[in-house]
C-alpha positions as CSV (number, residue, x, y, z in Angstrom):
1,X,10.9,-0.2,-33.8
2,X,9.8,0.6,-30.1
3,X,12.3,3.6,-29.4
4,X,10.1,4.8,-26.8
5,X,10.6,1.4,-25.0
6,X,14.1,2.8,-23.9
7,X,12.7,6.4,-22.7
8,X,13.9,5.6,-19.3
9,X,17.6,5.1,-20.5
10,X,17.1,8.4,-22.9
11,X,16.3,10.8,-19.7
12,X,19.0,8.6,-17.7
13,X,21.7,9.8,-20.5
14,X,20.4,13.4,-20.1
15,X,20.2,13.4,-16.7
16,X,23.8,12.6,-16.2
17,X,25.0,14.9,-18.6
18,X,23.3,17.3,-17.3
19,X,23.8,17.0,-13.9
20,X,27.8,17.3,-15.1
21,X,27.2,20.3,-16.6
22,X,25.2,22.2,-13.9
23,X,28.1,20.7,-11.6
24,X,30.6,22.4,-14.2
25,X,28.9,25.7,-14.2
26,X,28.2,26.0,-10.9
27,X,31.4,25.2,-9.3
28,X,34.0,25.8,-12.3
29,X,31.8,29.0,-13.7
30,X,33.6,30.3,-16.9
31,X,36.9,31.6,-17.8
32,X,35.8,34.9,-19.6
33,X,37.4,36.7,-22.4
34,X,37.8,40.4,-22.5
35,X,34.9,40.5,-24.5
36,X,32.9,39.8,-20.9
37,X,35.7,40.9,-18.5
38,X,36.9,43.6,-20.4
39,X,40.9,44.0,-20.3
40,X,43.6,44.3,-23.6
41,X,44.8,41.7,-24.7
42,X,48.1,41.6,-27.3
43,X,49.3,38.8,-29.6
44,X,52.9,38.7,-30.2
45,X,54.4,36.8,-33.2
46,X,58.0,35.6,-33.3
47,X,60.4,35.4,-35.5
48,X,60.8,31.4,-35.1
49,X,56.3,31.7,-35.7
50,X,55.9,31.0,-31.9
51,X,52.3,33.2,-30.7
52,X,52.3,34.5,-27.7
53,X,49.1,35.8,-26.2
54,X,49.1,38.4,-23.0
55,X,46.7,40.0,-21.4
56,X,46.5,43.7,-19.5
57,X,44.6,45.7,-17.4
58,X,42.2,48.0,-20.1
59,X,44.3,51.1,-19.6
60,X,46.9,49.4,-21.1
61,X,47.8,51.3,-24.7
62,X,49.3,50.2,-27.6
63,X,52.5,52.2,-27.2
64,X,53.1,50.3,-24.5
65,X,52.6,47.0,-26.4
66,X,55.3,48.4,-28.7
67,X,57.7,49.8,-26.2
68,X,57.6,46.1,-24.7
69,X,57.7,44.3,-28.0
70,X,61.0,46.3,-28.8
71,X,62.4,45.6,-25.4
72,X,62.5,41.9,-25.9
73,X,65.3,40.4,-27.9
74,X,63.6,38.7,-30.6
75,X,61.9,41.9,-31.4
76,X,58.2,40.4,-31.8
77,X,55.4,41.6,-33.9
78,X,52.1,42.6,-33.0
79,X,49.5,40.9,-34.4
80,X,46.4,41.8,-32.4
81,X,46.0,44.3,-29.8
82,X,42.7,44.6,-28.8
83,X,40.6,46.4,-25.9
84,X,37.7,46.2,-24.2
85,X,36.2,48.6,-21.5
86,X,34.3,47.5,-18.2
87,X,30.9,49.1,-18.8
88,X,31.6,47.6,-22.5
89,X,31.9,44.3,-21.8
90,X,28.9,44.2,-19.3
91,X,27.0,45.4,-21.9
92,X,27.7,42.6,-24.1
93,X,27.0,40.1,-21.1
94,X,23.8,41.9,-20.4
95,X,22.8,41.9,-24.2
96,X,24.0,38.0,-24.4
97,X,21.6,36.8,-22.0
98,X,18.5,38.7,-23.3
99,X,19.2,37.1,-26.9
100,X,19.3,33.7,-25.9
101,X,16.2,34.7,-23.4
102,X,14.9,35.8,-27.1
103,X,15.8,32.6,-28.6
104,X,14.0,30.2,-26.6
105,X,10.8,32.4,-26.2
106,X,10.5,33.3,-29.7
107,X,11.0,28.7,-30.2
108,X,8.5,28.2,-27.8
109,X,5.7,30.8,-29.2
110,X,6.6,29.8,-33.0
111,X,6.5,25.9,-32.4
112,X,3.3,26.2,-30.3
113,X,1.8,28.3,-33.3
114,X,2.8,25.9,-35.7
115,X,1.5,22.8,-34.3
116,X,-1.4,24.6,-32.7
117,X,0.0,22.8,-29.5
118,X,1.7,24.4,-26.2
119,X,2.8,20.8,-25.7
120,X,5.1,20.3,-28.6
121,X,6.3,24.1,-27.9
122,X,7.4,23.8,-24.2
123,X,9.2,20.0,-25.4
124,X,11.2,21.7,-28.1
125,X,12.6,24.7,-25.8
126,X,13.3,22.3,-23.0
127,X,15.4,20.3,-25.7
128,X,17.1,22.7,-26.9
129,X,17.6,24.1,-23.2
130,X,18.9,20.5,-22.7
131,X,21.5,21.7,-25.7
132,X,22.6,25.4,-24.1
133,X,23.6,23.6,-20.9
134,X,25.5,20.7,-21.9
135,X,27.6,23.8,-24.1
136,X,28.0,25.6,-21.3
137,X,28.6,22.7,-19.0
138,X,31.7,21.9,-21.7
139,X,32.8,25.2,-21.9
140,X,33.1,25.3,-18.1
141,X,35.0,21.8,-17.6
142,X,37.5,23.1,-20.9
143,X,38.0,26.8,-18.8
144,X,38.9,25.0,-15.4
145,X,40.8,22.2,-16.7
146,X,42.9,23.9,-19.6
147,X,41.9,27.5,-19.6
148,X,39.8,27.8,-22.6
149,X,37.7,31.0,-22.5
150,X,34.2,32.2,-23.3
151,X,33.8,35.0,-25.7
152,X,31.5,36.4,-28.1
153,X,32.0,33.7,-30.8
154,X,31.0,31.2,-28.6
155,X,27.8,33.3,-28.0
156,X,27.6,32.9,-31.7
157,X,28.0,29.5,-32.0
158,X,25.5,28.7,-29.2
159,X,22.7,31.0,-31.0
160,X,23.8,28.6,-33.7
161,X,23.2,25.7,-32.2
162,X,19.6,26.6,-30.9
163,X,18.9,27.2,-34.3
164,X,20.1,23.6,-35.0
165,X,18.5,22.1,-32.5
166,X,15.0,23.0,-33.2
167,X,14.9,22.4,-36.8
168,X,15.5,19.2,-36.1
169,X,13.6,18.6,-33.6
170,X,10.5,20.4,-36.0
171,X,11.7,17.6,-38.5
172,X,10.2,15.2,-36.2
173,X,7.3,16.7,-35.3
174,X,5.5,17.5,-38.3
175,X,6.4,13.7,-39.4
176,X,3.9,13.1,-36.1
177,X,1.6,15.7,-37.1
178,X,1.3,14.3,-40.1
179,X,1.1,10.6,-38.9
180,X,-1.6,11.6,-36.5
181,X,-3.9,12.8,-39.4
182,X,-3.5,9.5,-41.1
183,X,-3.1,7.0,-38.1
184,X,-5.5,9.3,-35.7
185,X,-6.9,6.4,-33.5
186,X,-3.0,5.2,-32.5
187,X,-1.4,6.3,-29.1
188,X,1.0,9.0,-29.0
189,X,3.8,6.2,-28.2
190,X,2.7,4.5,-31.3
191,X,2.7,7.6,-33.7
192,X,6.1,9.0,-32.1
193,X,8.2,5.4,-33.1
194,X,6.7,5.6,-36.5
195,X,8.3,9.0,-37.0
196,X,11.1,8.4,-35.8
197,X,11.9,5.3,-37.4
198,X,10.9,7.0,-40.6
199,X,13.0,10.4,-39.7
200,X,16.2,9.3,-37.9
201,X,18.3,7.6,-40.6
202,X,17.8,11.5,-42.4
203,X,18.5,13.5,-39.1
204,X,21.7,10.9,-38.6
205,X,23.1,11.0,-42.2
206,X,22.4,15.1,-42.4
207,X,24.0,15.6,-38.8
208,X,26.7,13.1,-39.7
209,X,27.9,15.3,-42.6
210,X,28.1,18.5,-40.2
211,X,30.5,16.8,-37.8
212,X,32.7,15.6,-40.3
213,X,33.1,18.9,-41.7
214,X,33.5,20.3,-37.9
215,X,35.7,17.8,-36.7
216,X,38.2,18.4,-39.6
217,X,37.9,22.1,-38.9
218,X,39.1,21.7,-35.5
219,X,41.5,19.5,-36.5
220,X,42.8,21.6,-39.7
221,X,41.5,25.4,-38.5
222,X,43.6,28.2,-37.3
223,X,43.7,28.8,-33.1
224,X,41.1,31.6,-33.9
225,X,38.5,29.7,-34.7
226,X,39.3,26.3,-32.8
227,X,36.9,26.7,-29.8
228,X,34.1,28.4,-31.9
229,X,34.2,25.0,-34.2
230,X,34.4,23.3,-30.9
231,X,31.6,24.6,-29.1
232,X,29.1,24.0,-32.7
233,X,30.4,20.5,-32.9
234,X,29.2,20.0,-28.9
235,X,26.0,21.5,-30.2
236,X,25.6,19.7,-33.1
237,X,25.9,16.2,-31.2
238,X,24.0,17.1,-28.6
239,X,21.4,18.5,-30.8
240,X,21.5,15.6,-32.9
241,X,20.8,13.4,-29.6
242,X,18.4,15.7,-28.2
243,X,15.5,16.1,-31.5
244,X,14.6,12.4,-31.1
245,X,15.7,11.1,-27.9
246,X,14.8,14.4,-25.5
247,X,11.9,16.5,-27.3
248,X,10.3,13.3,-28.5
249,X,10.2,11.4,-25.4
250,X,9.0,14.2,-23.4
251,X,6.2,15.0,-25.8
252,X,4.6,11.2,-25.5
253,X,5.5,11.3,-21.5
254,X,3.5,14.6,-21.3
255,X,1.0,13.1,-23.2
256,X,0.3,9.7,-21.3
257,X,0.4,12.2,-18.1
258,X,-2.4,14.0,-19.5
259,X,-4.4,11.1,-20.1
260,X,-3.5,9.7,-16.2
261,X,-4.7,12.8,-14.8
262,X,-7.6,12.8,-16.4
């Protein structure tokens, strides 16, 4: 099959989603946790099972917490207090942005190594790059619209997804290494369709089975875990999307450039 024939349509689907999620960071930016923020927060369990979650300035104590809990009729319990100082939680922003910085530079140098190619290195980081903002696009549009917050488990499960992403994405690539050996006189165009059409029904069927399990998470999992499952199941379809239909594409675009130019 020609997948490549539909390239334009690929980088049209990006293009739009990503143009929605720069919109969404830009304009929305994120609803942080105290984790980034820093603050207390206290969860309150009732005696009917009804949670409810507040949230305090960071010199709040848990005495305090207590001495309110008691004051209310229904006498709630504490289930989580939890605090997190200023300087703190910059600290973890700070140390979030140099691991995903990490990440993608440590993808880039190992892909380019591997394949002896700075061309299929710089394709895989922009694909997964493509990944990381459609996340954080989501996460932006879910903070405006119904107050869902960023916090260190979503770091986690973006750091996941990367992870995700580029082993796919490497799937397909040595299939076109190894093509190239064999089918060396074909065009870039021709050699990426073969291995995809001999690759996608496997990346499909393997990332199929993730979602199921992540979608009945969601569905089934406790409220702690909801948007961590949430933000890996954004990642894992976008990531699934991305290894053929972004990181191929712009490695046989590149590729015909090069030859134009020349």
């Amino acid at each position: 099959m020609d997948w490549m024939k539909f390239r334009p349509i690929y980088f049209a689907i990006s293009g739009v989603a990503l143009a929605f999620s720069v919109y969404a960071i830009v304009m929305w930016q994120f609803k942080l946790s105290i984790d980034f923020s820093g603050g207390t927060v206290v969860e309150y369990k009732f005696p009917d099972g009804n949670i409810k979650i507040e949230k305090y300035g960071s010199d709040f104590t848990e005495s305090k917490a207590r001495e309110y809990s008691q004051s209310l009729p229904e006498k709630p319990e504490i289930i989580r207090f939890e605090t997190v100082g200023p300087t703190f939680s910059q600290e973890i922003l700070k140390k979030t942005y140099i691991a995903l910085g990490i990440a993608a530079g440590w993808i880039l140098v190992w892909v380019a190594w591997q394949f002896k190619s700075l061309q299929f290195g710089i394709s895989a980081v922009l694909a997964t790059l493509h990944d990381t903002v459609i996340i954080l696009g989501t996460f932006a549009a879910l903070g405006h619209f119904i107050g869902v917050e960023v916090d260190i488990l979503f770091v986690t499960a973006a750091l996941t997804v990367l992870a995700f992403s580029v082993h796919d994405t490497i799937v397909v690539y040595d299939r076109i290494r190894e093509t190239m050996k064999k089918h060396g006189g074909s065009s870039m165009k021709e050699i990426a369709n073969r291995a995809l059409s001999e690759t996608i029904v496997r990346s499909l069927n393997n990332s199929l089975t993730i979602i199921f399990m992540l979608v009945a998470l969601f569905l089934m999992g406790g409220q702690t875990i909801k948007w961590f499952v949430a933000a890996l199941l954004v990642g894992t379809i976008s990531g699934t999307y991305s290894s053929p239909f972004v990181a191929v594409p712009l490695l046989v675009t590149w590729e015909e450039l090069k030859k134009k130019l020349k």
